[in-house]
C-alpha positions in Angstrom: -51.4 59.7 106.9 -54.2 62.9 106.2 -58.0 61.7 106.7 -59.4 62.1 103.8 -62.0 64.6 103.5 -65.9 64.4 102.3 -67.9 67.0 101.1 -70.7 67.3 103.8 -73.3 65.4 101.5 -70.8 62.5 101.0 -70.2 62.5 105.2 -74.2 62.2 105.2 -75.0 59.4 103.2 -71.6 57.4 103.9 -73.1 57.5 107.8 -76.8 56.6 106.6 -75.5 53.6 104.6 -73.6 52.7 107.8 -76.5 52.6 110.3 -78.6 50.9 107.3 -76.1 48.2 107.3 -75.9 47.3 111.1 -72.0 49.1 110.8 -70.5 51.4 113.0 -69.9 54.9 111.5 -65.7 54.9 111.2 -64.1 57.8 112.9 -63.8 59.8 109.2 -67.1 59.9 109.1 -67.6 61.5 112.6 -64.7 63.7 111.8 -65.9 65.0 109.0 -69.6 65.4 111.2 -67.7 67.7 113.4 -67.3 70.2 111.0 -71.4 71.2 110.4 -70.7 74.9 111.6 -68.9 75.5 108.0 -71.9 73.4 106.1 -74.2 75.6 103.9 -77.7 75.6 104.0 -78.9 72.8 102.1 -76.7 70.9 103.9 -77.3 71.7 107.1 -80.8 70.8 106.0 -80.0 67.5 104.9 -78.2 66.7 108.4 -81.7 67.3 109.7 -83.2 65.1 107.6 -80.9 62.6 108.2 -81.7 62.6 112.1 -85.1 61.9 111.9 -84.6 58.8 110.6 -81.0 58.3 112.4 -81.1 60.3 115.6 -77.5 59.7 116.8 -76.3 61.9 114.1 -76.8 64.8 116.3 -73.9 64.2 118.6 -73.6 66.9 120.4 -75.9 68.1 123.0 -77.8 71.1 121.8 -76.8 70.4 118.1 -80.2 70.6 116.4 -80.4 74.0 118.0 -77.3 74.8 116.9 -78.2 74.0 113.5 -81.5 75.6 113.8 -79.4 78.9 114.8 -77.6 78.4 111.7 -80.3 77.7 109.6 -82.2 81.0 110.9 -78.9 83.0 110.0 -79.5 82.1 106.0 -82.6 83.0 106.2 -81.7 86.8 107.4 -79.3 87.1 104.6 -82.0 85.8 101.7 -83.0 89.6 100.6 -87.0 89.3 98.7 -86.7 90.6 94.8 -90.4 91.5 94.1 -91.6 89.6 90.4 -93.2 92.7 88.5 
């Protein structure tokens, strides 16, 4: 039987309400974690968030660098319109 997927927000707060509630995170959730490379900016940004308050989100060694990378790489697309 498929895993089934969340949408990166969902994967988020299904793993906050996890640690709030003495749980462990079910491998779906850390599944799902895995896939941050493909998660847009806001929420990327929200993953972040998340680890300040739940540091073992950031499985990996190096991942808030890694996310920090990926974060930097929005930022060099986002092009300025000057308000006349």
């Amino acid at each position: 039987m498929k895993n089934p997927s969340f949408t990166p927000t969902q994967t988020v707060n299904m793993f906050v309400r996890y640690k709030k509630e003495g749980n462990s995170v079910p491998l779906m959730v850390w599944d799902s974690l895995r896939n941050y490379p493909n998660w847009n900016q806001i929420e990327l940004t929200g993953l972040l968030n998340a680890s300040g308050y739940f540091p073992d989100i950031l499985f990996e060694p190096g991942m808030e660098e890694k996310i920090q990378t990926l974060l930097q790489g929005f930022q060099k697309r986002t092009v300025e319109i000057p308000i006349r």
